[in-house]
C-alpha positions in Angstrom: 114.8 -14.8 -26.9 115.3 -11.0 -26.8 112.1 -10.4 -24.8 112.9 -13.2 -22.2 116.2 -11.4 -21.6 114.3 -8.7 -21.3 111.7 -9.3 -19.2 114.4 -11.1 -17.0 117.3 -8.1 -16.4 113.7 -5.9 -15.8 112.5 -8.1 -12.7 115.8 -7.8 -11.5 115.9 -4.0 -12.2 112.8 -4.0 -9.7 113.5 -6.3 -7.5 117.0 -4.1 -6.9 115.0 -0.8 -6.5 112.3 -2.1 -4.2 114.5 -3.3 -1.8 116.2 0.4 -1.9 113.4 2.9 -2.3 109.8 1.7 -1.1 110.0 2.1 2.6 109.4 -0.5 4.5 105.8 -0.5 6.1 103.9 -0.6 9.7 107.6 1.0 11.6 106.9 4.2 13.3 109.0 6.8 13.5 110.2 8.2 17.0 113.0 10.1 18.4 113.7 7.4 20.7 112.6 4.1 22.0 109.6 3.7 23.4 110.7 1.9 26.8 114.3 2.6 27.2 113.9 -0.9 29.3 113.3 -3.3 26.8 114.3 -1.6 23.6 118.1 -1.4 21.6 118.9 1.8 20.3 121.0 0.1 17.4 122.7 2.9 15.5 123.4 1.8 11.8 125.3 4.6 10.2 129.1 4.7 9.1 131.4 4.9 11.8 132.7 8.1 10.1 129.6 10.1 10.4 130.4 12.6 13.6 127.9 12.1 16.4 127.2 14.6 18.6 124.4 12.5 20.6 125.4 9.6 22.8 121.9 8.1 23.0 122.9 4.4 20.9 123.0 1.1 23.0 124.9 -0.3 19.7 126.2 1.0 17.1 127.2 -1.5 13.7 127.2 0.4 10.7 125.3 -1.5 7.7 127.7 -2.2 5.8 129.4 -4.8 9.2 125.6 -5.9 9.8 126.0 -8.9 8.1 129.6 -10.0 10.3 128.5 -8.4 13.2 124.4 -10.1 13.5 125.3 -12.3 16.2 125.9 -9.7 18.3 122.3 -7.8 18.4 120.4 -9.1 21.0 117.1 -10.5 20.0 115.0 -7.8 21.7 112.8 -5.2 20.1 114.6 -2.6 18.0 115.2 1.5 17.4 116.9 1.7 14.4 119.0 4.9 14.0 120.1 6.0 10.4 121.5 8.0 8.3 118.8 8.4 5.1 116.3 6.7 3.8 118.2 4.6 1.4 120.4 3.2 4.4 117.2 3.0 6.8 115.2 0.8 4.1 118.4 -2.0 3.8 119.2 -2.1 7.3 115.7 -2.3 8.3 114.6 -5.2 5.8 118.0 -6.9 6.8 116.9 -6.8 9.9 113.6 -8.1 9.9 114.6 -10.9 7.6 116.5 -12.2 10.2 113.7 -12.3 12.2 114.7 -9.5 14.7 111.2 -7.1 16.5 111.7 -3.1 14.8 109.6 -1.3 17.5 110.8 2.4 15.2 113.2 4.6 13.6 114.7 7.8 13.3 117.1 9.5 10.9 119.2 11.9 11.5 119.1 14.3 9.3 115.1 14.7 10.0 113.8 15.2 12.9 110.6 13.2 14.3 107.3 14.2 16.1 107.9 13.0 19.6 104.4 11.3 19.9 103.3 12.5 23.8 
């Protein structure tokens, strides 16, 4: 009985850090869009987070993702973020609800711009 609980509580455990820490896979990272014409710049950090640079089409913090969905246009994606932990949510939230993640960036490290 012990080792059922067990085993149970420990799927869970990694199921809970999977979703958190292993990045999510095939998502380029940029320092912007690729074609400003058909890509949202959606910016995902906390509205409290000061932001020198202008460049989001959107900007719904994670934690309002889930209220505010409706309103991302179903287009292709740049994801903007804070760290890792934030990118990896937002961006599996994201693509479980079936929205196109053309890349990333975070803000606290700066991407090669690929030329």
């Amino acid at each position: 009985m012990i080792t059922y609980f067990i085993l149970i509580v420990g799927s869970i455990l990694c199921i809970m850090l999977y979703k958190r820490y292993f990045p999510v896979l095939g998502i380029p990272c940029e320092k912007t869009g690729q074609d400003k014409t058909s890509t949202v710049v959606l910016d995902i950090r906390d509205y409290n987070i000061d932001v020198n640079d202008r460049q989001s089409d959107m900007r719904i913090p994670y934690a309002y993702m889930r209220r505010f969905i409706q309103e991302i246009p179903r287009q292709k994606l740049h994801v903007i973020a804070n760290d890792r932990l934030e990118l990896n949510l937002g961006l599996r939230y994201l693509k479980s609800r079936g929205y196109q993640i053309a890349s990333y960036h975070l803000s606290n490290c700066p991407c090669r711009d690929k030329e």
